[in-house]
C-alpha positions as CSV (number, residue, x, y, z in Angstrom):
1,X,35.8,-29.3,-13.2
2,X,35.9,-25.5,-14.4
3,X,38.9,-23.8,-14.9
4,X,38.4,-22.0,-11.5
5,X,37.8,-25.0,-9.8
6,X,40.9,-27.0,-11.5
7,X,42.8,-23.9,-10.6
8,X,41.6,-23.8,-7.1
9,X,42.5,-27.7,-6.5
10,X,45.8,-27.4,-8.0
11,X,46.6,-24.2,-5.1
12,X,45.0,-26.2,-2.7
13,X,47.0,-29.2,-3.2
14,X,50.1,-27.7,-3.9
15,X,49.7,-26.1,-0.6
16,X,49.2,-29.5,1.3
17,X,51.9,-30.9,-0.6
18,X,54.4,-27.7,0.2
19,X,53.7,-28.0,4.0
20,X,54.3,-31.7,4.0
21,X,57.3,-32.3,1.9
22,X,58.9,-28.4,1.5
23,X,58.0,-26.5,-1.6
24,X,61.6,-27.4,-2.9
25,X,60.7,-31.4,-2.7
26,X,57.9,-30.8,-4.5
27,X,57.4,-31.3,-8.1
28,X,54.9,-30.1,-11.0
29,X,54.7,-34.4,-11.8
30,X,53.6,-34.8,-7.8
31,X,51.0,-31.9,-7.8
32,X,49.7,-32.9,-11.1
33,X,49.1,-36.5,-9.5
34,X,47.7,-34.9,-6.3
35,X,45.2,-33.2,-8.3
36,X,44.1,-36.4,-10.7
37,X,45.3,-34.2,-13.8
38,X,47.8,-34.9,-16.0
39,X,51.3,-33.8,-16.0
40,X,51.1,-32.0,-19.1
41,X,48.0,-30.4,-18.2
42,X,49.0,-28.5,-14.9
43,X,51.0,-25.9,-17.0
44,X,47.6,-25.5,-19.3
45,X,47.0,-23.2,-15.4
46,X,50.2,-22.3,-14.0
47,X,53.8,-22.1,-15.9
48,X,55.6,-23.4,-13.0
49,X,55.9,-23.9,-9.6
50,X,56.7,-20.3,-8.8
51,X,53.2,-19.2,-10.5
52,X,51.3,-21.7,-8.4
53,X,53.4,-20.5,-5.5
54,X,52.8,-17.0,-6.6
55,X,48.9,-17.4,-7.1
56,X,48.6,-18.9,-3.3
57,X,49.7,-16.1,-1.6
58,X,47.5,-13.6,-3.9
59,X,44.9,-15.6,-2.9
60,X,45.6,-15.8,0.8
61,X,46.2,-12.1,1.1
62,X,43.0,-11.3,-0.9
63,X,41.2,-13.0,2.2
64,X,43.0,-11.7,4.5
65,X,42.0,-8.2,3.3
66,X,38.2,-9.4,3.1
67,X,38.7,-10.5,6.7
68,X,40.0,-7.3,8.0
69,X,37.5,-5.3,6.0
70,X,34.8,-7.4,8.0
71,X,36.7,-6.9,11.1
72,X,36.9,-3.0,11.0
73,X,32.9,-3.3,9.7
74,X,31.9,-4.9,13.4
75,X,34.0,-2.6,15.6
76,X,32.5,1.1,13.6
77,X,29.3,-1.0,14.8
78,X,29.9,-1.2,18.7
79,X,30.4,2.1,21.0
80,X,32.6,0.1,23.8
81,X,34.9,-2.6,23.4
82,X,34.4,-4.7,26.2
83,X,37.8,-6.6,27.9
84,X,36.8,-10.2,27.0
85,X,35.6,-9.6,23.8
86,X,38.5,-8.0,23.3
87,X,40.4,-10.7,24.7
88,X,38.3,-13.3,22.7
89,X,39.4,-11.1,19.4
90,X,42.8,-11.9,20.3
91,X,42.8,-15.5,21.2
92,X,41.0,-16.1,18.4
93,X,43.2,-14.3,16.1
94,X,45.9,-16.7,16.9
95,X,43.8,-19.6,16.7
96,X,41.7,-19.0,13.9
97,X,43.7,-16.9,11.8
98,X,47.5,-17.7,12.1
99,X,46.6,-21.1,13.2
100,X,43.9,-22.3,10.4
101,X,44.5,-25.0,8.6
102,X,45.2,-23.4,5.1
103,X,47.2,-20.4,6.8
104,X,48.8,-22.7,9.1
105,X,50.7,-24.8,6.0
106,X,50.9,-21.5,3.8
107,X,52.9,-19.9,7.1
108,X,55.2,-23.6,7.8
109,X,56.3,-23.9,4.0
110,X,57.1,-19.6,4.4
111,X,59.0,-20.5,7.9
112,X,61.0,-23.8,5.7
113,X,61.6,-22.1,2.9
114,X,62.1,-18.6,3.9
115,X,66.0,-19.4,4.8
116,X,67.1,-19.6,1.3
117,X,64.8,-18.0,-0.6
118,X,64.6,-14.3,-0.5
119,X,61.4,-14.5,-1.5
120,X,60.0,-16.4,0.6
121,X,61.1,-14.5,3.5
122,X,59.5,-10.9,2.6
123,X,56.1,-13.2,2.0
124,X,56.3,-15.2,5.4
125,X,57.4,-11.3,7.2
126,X,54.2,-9.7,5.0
127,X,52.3,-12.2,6.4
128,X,53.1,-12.5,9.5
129,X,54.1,-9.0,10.7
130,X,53.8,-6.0,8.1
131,X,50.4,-7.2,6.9
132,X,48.8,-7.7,10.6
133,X,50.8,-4.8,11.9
134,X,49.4,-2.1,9.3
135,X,45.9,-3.4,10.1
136,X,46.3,-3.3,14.0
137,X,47.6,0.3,13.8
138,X,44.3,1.0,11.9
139,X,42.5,-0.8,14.3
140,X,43.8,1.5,17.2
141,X,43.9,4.8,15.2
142,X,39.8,4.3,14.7
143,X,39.7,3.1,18.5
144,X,41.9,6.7,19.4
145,X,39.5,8.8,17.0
146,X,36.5,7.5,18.9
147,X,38.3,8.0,22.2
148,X,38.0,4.4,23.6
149,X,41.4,4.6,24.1
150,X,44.4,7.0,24.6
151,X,48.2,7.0,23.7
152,X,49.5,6.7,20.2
153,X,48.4,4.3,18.1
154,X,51.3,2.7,16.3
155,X,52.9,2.1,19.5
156,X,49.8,0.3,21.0
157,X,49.6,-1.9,17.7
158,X,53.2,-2.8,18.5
159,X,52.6,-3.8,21.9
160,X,49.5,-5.5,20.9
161,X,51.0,-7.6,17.8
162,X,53.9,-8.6,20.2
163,X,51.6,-9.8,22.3
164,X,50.2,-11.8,19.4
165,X,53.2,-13.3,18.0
166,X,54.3,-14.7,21.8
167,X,50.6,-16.6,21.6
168,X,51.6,-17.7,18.1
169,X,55.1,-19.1,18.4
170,X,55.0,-20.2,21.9
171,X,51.1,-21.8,21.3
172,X,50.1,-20.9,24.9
173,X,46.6,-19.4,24.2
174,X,46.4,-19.4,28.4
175,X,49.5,-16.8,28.7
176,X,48.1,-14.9,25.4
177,X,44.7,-14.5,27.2
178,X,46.4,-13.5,30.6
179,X,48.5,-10.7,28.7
180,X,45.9,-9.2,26.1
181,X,44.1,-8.9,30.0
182,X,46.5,-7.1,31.5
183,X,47.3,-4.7,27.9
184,X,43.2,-4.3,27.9
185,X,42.9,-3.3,31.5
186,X,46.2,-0.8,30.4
187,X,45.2,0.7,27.5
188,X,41.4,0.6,27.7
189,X,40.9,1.1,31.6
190,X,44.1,2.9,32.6
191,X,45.1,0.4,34.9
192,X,49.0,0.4,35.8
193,X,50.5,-3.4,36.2
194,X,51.4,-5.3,39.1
């Protein structure tokens, strides 16, 4: 293995082991074995936990970032947003993004470990709110300059992550479709609701 790769394996174990066991119940012994490395040999890459820990979320926000990038790419490329793609965008969001496998555990050992480290807690909110928040305000500032919608854009991106985070913690991608409907046919039609 290269250095990279080692390095790589170690995150990704570390972040199976995390969301399985707590990041607290966790030692540098059980990630070493996880990885097939020796014990001694873990700190050769990372000085503790905390740096492992540390290295993760740089890592996950740096595709995060990527993903956005790409995401604000394809909408400067289309001239209407049409309601179930924008739908789709949503639902996938959840299911996709906040529910992938690798976000999904870095997100559960945030939400476990959040409580009692301080820490912890800004990550898990950065990820979870400020991060995706900032990027849907940009989103609807680009979709206000190009006039595909009206109103102002950092209360839409409110509305719009709310609407998120009900399909996230309640897991009801049915209700989250049926809701980013009824804010499309809103915001993008000028439809009042029932």
């Amino acid at each position: 293995m290269t250095n990279d790769s080692t390095k790589d394996t170690i995150i990704e174990k570390s972040l199976e082991l995390f969301a399985k066991k707590g990041y607290s119940a966790v030692s540098m012994r059980d990630i070493a074995g996880a990885v097939g490395i020796r014990s001694s040999t873990i700190y050769y890459y990372f000085k503790s936990k905390q740096d492992i820990f540390g290295a993760m979320t740089e890592k996950a926000e740096t595709a995060i970032g990527e993903q956005e990038g790409i995401f604000i790419q394809a909408l400067n490329s289309v001239s209407e947003i049409k309601r179930e793609e924008f739908v789709l965008a949503g639902v996938h969001h959840v299911t996709d993004y906040l529910r992938n496998e690798k976000m999904d555990q870095l997100l559960r050992t945030l939400e476990s470990e959040r409580f009692h480290d301080a820490s912890a807690n800004m990550v898990w909110k950065r990820f979870l709110f400020d991060m995706p928040a900032q990027h849907e305000r940009k989103v609807f500032e680009n979709l206000l300059d190009r006039g595909l919608v009206t109103g102002e854009a950092k209360m839409l991106a409110d509305e719009y992550h709310s609407i998120i985070m009900l399909g996230y913690f309640s897991e009801d991608t049915d209700r989250l479709a049926d809701m980013l409907r009824d804010f499309y046919n809103r915001v993008f039609c000028g439809e009042e609701y029932d």
